[in-house]
Residue frames as a rotation matrix with the C-alpha (Angstrom) as fourth column:
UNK 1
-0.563 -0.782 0.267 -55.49
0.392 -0.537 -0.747 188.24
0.728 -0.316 0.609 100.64
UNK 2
0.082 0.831 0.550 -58.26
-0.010 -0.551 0.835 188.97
0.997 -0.074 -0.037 102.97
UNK 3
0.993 -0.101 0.066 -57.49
-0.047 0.180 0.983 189.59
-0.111 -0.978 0.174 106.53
UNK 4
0.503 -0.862 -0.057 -53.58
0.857 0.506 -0.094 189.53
0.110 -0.001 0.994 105.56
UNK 5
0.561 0.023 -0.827 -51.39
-0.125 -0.986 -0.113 192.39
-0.818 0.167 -0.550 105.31
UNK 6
0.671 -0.104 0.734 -50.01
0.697 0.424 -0.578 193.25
-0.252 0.900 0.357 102.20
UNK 7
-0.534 -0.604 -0.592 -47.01
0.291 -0.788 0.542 195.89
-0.794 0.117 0.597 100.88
UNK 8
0.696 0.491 0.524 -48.30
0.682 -0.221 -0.697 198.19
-0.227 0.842 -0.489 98.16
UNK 9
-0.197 -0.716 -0.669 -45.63
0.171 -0.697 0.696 199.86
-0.965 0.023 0.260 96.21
UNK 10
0.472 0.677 0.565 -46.40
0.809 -0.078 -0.583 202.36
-0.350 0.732 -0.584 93.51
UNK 11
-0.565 -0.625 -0.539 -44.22
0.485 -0.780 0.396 204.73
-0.668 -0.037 0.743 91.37
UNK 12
-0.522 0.252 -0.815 -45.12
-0.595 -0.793 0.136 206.80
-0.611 0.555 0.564 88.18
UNK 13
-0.509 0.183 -0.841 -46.35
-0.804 0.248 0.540 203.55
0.307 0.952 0.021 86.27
UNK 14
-0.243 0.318 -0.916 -46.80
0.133 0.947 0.294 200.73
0.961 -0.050 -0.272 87.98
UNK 15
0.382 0.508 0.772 -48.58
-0.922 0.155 0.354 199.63
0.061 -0.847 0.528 91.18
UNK 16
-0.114 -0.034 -0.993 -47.35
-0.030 0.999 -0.031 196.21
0.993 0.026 -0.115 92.21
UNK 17
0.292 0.683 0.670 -48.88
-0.913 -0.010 0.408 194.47
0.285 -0.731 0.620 95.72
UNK 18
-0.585 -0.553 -0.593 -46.61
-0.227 0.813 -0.536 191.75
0.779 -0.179 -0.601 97.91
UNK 19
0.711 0.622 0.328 -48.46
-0.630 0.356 0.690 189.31
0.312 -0.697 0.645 100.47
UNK 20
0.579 -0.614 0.536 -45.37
-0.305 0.447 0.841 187.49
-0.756 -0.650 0.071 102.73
UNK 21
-0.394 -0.912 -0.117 -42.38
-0.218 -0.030 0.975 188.69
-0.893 0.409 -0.187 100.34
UNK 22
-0.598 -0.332 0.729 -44.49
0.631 0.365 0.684 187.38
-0.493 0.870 -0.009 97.14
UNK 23
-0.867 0.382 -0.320 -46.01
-0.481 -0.809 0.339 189.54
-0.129 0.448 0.885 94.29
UNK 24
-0.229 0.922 0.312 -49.65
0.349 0.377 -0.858 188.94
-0.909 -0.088 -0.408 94.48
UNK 25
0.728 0.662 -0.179 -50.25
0.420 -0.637 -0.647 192.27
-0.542 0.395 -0.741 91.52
UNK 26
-0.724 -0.631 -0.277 -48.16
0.237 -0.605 0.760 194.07
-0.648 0.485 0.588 89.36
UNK 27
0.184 0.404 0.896 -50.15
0.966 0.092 -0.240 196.02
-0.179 0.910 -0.373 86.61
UNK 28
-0.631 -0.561 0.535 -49.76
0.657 -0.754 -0.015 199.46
0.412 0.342 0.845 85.06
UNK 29
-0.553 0.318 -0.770 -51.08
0.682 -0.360 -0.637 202.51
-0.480 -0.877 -0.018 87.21
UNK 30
-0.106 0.861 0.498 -54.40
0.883 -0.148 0.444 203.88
0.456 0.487 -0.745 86.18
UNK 31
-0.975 -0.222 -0.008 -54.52
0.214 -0.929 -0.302 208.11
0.059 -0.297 0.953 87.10
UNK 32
-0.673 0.643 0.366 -58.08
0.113 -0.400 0.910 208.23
0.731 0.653 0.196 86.96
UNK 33
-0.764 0.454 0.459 -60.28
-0.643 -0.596 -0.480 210.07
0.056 -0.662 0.747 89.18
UNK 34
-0.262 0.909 0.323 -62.93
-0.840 -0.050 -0.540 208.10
-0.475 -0.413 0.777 90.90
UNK 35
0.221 -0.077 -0.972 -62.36
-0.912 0.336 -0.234 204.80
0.345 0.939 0.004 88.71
UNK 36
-0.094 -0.469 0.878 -62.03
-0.265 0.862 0.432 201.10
-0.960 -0.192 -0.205 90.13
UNK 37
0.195 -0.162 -0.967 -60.44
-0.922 0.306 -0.237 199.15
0.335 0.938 -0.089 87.37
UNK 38
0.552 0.636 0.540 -61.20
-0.479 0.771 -0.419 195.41
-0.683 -0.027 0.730 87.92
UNK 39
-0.791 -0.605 -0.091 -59.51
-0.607 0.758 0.238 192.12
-0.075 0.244 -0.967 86.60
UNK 40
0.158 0.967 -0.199 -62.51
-0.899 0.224 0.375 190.29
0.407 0.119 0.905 85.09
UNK 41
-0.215 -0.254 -0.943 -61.06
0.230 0.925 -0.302 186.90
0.949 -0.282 -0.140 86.39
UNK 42
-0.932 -0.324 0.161 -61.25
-0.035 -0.363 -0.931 188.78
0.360 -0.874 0.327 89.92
UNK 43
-0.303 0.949 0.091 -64.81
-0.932 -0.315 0.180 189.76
0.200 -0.030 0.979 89.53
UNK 44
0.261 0.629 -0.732 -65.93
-0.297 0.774 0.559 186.03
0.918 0.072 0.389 88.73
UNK 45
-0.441 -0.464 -0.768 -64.06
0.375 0.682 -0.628 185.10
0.815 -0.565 -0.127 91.53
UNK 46
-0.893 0.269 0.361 -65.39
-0.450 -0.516 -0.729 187.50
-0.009 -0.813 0.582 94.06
UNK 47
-0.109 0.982 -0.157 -69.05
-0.913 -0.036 0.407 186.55
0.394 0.188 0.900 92.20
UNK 48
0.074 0.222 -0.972 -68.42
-0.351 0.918 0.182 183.02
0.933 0.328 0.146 93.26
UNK 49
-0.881 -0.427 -0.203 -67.21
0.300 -0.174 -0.938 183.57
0.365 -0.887 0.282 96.89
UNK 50
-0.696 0.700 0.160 -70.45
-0.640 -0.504 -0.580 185.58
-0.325 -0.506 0.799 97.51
UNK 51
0.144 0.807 -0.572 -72.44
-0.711 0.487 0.508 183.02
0.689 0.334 0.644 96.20
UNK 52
-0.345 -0.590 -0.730 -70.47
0.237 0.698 -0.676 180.37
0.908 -0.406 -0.101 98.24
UNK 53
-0.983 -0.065 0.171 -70.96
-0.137 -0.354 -0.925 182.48
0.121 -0.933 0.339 101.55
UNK 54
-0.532 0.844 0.062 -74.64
-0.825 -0.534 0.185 183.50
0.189 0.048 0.981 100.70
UNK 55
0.144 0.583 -0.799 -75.64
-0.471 0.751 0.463 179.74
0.870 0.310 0.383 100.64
UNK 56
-0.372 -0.188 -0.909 -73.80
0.650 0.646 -0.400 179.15
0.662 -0.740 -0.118 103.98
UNK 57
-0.974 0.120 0.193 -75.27
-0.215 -0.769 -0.602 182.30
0.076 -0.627 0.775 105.70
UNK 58
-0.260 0.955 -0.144 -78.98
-0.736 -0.100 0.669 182.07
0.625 0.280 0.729 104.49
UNK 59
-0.445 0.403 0.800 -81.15
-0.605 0.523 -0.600 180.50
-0.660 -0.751 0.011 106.99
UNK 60
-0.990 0.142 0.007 -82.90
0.078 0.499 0.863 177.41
0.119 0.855 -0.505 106.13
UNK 61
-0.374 0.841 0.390 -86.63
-0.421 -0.529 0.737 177.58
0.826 0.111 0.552 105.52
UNK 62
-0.461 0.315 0.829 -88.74
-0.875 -0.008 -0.484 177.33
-0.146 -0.949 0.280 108.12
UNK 63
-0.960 0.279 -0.032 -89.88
0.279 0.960 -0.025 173.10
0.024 -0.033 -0.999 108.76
UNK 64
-0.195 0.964 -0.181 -93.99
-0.423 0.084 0.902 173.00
0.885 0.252 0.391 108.33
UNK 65
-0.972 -0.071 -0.225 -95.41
0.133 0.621 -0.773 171.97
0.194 -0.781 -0.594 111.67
UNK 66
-0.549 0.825 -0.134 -99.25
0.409 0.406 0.817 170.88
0.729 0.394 -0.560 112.19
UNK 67
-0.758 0.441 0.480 -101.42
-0.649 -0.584 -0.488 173.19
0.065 -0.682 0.729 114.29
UNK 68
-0.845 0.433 -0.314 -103.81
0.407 0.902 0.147 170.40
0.347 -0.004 -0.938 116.24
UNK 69
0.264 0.767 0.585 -107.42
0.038 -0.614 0.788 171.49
0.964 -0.186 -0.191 117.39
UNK 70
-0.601 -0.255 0.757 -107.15
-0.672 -0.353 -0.652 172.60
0.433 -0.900 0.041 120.97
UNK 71
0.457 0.697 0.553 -110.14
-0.887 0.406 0.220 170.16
-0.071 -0.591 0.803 122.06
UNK 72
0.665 -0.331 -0.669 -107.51
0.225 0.943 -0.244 167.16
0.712 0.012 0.702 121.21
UNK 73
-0.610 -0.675 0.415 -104.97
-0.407 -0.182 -0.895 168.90
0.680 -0.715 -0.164 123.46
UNK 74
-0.296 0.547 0.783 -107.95
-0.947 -0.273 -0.167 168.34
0.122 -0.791 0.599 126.06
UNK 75
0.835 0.295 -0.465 -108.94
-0.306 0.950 0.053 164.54
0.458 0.098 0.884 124.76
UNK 76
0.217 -0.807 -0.549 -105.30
0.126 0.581 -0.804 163.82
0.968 0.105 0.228 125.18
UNK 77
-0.611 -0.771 0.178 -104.90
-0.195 -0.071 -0.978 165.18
0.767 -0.633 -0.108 128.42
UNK 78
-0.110 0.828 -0.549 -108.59
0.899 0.318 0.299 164.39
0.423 -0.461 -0.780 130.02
UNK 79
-0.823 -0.441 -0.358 -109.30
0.551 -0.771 -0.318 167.89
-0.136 -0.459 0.878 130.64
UNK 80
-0.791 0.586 0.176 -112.20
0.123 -0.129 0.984 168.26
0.600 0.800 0.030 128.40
UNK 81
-0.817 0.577 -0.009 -115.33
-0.475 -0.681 -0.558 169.91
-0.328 -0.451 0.830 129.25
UNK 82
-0.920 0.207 0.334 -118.47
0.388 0.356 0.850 167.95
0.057 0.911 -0.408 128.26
UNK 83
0.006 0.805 -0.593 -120.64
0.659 -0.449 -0.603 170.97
-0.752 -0.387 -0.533 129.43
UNK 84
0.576 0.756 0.311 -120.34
0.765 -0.364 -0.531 172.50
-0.288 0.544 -0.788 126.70
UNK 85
0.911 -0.089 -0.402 -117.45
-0.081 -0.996 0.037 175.55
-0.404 -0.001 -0.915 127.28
UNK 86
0.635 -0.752 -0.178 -114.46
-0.666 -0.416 -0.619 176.37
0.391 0.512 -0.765 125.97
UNK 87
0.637 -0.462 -0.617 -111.64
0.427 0.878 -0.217 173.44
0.642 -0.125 0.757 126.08
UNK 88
0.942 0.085 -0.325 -109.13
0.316 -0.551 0.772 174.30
-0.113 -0.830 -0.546 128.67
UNK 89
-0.072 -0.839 0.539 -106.00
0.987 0.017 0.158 174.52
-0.142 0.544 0.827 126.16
UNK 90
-0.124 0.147 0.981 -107.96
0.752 -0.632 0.190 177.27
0.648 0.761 -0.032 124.28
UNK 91
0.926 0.331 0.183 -108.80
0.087 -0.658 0.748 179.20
0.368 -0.677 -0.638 127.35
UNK 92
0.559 -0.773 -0.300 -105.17
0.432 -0.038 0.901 178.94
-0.708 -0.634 0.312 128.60
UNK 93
-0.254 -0.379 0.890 -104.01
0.961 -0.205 0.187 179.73
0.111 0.902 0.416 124.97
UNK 94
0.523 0.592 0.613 -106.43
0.587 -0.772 0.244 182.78
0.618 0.232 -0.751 125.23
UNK 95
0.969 0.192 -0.154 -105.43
0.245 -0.795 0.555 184.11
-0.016 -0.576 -0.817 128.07
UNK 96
0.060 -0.896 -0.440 -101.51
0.701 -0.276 0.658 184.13
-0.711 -0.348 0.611 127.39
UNK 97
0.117 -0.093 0.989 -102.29
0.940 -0.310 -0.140 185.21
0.319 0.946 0.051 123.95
UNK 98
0.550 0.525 0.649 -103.61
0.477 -0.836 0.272 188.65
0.686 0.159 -0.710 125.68
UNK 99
0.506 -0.671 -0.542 -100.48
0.489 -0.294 0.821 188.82
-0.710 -0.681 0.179 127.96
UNK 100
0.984 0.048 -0.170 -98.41
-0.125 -0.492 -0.862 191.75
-0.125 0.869 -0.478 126.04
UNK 101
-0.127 -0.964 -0.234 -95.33
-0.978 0.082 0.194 190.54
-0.167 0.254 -0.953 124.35
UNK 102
-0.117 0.041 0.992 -96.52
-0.336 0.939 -0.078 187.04
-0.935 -0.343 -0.096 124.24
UNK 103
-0.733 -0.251 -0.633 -96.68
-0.668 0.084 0.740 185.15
-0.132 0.964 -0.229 120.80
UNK 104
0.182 0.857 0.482 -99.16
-0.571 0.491 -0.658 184.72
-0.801 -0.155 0.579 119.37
UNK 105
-0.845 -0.215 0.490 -100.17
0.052 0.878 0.475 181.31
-0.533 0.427 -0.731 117.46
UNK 106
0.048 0.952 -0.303 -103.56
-0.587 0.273 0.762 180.25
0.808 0.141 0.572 114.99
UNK 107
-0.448 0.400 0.799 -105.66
-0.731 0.351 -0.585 178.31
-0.514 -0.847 0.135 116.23
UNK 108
0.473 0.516 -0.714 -106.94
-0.854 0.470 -0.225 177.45
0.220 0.716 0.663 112.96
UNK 109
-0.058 -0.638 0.768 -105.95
-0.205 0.760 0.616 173.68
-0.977 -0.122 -0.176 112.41
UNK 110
-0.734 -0.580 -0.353 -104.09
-0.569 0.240 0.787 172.62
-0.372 0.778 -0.506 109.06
């Protein structure tokens, strides 16, 4: 009945609850204060619905992806220094790293 509308009609005893002309509910009316009274068939059902959803909401895990050394970024692209200084990946890495807002990555390799 979610998203539908429904009639709810309720006298001294009974509560009974129509969705497009048909009785969905009928059960005897419960005067207690502060009290949800619950159809254990209902429950499982709800318990299964939220499981159902929970499995289509949840992201999936995050894929594993190999962090390479920065001095292959440089082999691969012929960029390499062979004086000795800092590859020119890692120095370009560096310097966005220290731009604020920028994301930052390891460096470590896997």
């Amino acid at each position: 009945m979610i998203g539908r509308r429904i009639e709810v009609t309720a006298d001294l005893a009974r509560v009974t609850v129509a969705c497009e002309g048909r009785v969905v509910a009928d059960h005897e009316r419960a005067w207690a204060w502060h009290q949800t009274l619950s159809d254990p068939e209902h429950i499982e059902a709800a318990r299964l619905l939220r499981r159902d959803r929970i499995a289509v909401v949840r992201p999936p895990p995050e894929a594993e992806v190999q962090i390479r050394s920065l001095a292959d970024c440089d082999t691969a692209l012929g960029t390499g220094d062979a004086g000795g200084t800092a590859p020119l990946c890692f120095l370009i890495w560096r310097s966005r790293a220290q731009v604020p807002g920028h994301v930052r990555a390891s460096a470590q390799p896997i």
